[in-house]
C-alpha positions as CSV (number, residue, x, y, z in Angstrom):
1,X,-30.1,-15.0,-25.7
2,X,-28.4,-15.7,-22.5
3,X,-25.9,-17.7,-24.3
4,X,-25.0,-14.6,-26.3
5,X,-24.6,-12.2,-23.4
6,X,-22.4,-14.7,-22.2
7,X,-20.1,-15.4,-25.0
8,X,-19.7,-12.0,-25.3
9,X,-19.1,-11.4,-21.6
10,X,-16.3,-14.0,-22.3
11,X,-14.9,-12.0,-25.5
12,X,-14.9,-8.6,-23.3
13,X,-12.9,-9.7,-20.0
14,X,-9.6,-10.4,-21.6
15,X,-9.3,-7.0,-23.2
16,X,-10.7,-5.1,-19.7
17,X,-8.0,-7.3,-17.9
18,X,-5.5,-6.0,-20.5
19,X,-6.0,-2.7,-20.5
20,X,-6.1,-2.5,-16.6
21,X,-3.0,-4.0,-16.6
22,X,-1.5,-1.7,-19.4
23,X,-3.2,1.4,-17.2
24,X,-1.1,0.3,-14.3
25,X,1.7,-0.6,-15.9
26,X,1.9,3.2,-17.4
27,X,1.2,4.4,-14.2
28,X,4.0,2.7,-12.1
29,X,6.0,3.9,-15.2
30,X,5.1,7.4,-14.9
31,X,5.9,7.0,-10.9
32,X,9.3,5.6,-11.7
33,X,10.2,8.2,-14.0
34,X,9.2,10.5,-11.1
35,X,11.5,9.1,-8.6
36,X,14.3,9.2,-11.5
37,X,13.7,13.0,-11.8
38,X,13.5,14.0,-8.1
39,X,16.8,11.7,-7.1
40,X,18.3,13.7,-10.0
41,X,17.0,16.9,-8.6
42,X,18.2,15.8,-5.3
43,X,21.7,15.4,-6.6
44,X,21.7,18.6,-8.5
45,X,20.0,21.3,-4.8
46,X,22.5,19.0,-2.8
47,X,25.8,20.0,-5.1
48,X,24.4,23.4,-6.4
49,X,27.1,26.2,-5.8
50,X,29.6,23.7,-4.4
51,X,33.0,24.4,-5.8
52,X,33.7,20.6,-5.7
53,X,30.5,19.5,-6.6
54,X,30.0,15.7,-6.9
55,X,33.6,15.3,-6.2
56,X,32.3,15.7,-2.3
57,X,30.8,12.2,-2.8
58,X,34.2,11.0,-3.7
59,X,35.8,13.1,-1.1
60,X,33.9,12.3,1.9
61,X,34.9,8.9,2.0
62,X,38.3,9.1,1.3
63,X,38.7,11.9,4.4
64,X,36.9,9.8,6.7
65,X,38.8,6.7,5.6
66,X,41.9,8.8,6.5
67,X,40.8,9.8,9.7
68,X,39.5,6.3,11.0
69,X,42.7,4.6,9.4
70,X,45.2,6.7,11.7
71,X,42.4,6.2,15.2
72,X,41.8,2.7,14.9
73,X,44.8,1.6,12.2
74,X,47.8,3.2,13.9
75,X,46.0,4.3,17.4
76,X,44.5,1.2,18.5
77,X,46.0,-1.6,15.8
78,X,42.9,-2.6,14.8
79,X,43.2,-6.1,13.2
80,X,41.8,-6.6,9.3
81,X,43.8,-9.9,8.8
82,X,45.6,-10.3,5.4
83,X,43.7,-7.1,3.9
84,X,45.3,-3.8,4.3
85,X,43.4,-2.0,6.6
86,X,42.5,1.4,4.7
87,X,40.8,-1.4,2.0
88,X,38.9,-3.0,4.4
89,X,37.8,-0.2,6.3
90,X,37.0,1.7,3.0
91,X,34.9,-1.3,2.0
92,X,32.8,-0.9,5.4
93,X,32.5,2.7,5.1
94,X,31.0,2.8,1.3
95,X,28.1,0.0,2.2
96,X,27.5,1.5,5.4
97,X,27.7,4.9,4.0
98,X,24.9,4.4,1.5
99,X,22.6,3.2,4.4
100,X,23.3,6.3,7.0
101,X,23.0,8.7,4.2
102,X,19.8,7.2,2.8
103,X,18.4,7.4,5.9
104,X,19.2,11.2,7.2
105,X,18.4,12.2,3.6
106,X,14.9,10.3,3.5
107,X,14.5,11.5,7.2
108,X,13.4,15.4,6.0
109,X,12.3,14.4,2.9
110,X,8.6,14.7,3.4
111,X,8.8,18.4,5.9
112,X,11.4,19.6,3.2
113,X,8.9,19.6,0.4
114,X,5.9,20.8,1.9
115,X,5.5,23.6,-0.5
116,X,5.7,21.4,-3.0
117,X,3.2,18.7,-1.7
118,X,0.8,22.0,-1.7
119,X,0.2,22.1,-4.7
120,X,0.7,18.6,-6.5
121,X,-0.9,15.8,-5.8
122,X,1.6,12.8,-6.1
123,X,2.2,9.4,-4.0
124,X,4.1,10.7,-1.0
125,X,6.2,7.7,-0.7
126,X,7.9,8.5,-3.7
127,X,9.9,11.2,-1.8
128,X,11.5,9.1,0.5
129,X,12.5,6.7,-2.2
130,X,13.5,9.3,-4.2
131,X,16.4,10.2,-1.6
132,X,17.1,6.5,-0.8
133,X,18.1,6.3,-4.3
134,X,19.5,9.6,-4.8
135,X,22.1,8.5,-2.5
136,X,22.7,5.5,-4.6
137,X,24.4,7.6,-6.8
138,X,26.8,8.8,-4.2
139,X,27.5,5.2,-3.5
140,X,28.6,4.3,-7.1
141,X,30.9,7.0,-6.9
142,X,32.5,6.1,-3.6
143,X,32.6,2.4,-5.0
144,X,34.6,4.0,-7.8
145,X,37.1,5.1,-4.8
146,X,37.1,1.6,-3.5
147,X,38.0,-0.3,-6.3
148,X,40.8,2.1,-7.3
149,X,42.1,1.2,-3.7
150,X,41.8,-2.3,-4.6
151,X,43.8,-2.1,-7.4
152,X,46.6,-0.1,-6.2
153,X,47.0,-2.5,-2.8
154,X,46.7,-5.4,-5.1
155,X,44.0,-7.0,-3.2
156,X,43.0,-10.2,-4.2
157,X,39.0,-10.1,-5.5
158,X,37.1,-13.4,-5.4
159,X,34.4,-13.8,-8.7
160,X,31.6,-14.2,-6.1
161,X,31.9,-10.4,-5.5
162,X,29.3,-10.6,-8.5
163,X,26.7,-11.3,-5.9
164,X,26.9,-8.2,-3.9
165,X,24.4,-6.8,-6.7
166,X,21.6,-8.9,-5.3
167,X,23.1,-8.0,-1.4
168,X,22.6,-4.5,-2.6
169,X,19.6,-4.7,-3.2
170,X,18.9,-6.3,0.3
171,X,20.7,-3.6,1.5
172,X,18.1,-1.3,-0.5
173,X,15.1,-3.0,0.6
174,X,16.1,-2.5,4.1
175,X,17.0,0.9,3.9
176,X,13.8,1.8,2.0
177,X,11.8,0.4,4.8
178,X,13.7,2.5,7.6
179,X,13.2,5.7,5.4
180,X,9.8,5.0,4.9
181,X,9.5,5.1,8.9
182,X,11.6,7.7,9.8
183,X,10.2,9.9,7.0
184,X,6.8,9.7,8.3
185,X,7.6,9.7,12.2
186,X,9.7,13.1,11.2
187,X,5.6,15.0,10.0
188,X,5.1,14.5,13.4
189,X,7.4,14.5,15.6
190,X,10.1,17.1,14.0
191,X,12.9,15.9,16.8
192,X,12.8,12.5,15.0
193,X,16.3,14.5,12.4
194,X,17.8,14.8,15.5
195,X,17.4,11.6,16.9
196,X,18.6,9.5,13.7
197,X,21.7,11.4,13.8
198,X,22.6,9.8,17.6
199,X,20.7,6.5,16.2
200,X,23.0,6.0,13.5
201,X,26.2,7.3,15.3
202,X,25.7,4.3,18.1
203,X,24.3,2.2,15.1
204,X,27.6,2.7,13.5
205,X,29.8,1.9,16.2
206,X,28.2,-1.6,17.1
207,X,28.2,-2.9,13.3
208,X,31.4,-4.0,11.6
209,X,32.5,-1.1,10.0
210,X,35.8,-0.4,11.3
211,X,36.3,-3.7,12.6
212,X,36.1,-7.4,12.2
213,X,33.4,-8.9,13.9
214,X,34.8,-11.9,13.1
215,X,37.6,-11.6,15.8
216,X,35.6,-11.3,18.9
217,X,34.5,-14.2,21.2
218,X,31.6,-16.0,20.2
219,X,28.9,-13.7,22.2
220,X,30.0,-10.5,20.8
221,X,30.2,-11.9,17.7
222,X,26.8,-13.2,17.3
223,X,25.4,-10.0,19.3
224,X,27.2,-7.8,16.4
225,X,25.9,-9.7,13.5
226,X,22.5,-9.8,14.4
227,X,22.0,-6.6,13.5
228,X,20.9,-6.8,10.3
229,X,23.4,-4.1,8.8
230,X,26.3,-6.1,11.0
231,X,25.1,-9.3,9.1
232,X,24.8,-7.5,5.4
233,X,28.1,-5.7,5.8
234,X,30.0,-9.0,7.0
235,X,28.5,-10.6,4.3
236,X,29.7,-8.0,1.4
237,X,33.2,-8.1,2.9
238,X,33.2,-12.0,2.3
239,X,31.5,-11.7,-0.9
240,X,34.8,-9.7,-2.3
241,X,37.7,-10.9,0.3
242,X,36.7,-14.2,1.0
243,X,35.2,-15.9,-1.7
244,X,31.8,-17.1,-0.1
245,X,29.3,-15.9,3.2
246,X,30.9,-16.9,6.1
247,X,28.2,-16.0,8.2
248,X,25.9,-17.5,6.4
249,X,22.4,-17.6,9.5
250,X,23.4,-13.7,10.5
251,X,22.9,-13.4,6.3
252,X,19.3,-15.0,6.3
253,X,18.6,-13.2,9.8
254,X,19.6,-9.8,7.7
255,X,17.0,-10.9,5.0
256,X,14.3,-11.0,7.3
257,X,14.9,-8.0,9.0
258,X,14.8,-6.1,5.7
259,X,11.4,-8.4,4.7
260,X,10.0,-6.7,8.2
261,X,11.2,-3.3,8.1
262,X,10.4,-2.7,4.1
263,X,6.3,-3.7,5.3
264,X,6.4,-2.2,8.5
265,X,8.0,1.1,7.4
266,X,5.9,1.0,4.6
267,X,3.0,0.0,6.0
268,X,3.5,2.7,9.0
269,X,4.0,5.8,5.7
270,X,1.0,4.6,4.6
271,X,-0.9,4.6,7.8
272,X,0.2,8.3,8.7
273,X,0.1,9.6,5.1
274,X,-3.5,11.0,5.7
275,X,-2.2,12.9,8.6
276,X,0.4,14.8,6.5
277,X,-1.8,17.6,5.2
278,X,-3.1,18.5,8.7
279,X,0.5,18.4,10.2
280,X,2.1,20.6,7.8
């Protein structure tokens, strides 16, 4: 009798191991399709009644690529080497563009939907990585804008600019993991919008954005890359100018970094999540 229980015991488990792993598989589904629809709705509340609509994603780089060109191009004769300077700091600005963005969008994700989260119940994580991604999309535009530039200064592009799709999604991983902390800190401490926007100004200014970190003595140089946006920026510029990393430890450090802040920030979101319905 035993023997029977048992054999079918054995006959049962498969098909309960299936179908929980075809339940979660439709579930992560239906929370992927979520975050699609929200980073679309973000797009749509973010361009709504704009007379230029998404055309601001193309025009916000080009405008500040103007303005930083004439300060640190013609001003201060900032150095890019054998790449024309509004290409090279055009490049900078649409990686690092993508990350700042990301961030002060995520930043108010979670206070900006609180009538929302009233009456749903949903994973609140998704909102945060609905905004990292609905920035995304402004990126692919501004990348549009950066590879017209490249063809009209008939910069040189090396084939190992294929590999700045898995560098994105470094970047991505990282920026997720900062939005995930930052969203949460925001529930309780509502000063935390205003103290991103000062983070990311200075955060800005000591990565390679509008310079190359490349040209500074060997302290400097190794104090800018080890920030992990300095290393993952420096990296994307060699990936399409250069041909291969050459910063090659700064790029590992980078990987890390992103490894630690995409657990801790997510980690911290989930530790505070319970806390979000007495807060708000």
């Amino acid at each position: 009798m035993a023997s029977s229980q048992d054999a079918v015991a054995l006959e049962t488990t498969p098909e309960t191991t299936a179908s929980r792993i075809v339940r979660r598989a439709k579930s992560l589904a239906l929370w992927l399709e979520l975050i699609r629809n929200l980073a679309v709705r973000d797009i749509e509340v973010r361009y709504k009644h704009s007379l230029l609509g998404l055309y601001w994603a193309i025009m916000n780089p080009l405008i500040t690529a103007g303005i930083f060109s004439f300060v640190f191009g013609v001003i201060f004769h900032a150095s890019s080497g054998s790449i024309p300077y509004v290409v090279f700091l055009l490049t900078g600005l649409t990686f690092w563009n993508l990350f700042a963005n990301a961030i002060i969008s995520a930043t108010g994700c979670i206070t900006g939907n609180a009538s929302m989260l009233a009456k749903i119940y949903f994973p609140r994580v998704v909102l945060p990585t609905a905004s990292v991604f609905a920035r995304f999309i402004d990126f692919l535009f501004s990348a549009l804008v950066l590879i017209v530039f490249i063809l009209l200064y008939h910069v040189p592009v090396y084939w190992t600019a294929l590999w700045i799709v898995p560098l994105l999604g470094l970047q991505v991983a990282f920026t997720l993991g900062m939005a995930y902390l930052f969203a949460s800190l925001n529930v309780l401490y509502r000063d935390m919008t205003q103290l991103v926007g000062l983070v990311l100004m200075v955060w800005m200014y000591v990565s390679p954005v509008m310079y190359a970190a490349t040209n500074r003595n060997s302290t400097l140089q190794g104090a800018l890359l080890m920030n992990p946006m300095g290393g993952i920026l420096q990296a994307e510029r060699d990936l399409i100018f250069v041909g291969h990393v050459t910063q090659a430890p700064f790029l590992w450090s980078a990987a890390a970094w992103a490894a630690l802040a995409f657990v801790g920030g997510l980690a911290v979101f989930k530790r505070l999540e319970p806390l979000f319905a007495e807060v708000m």
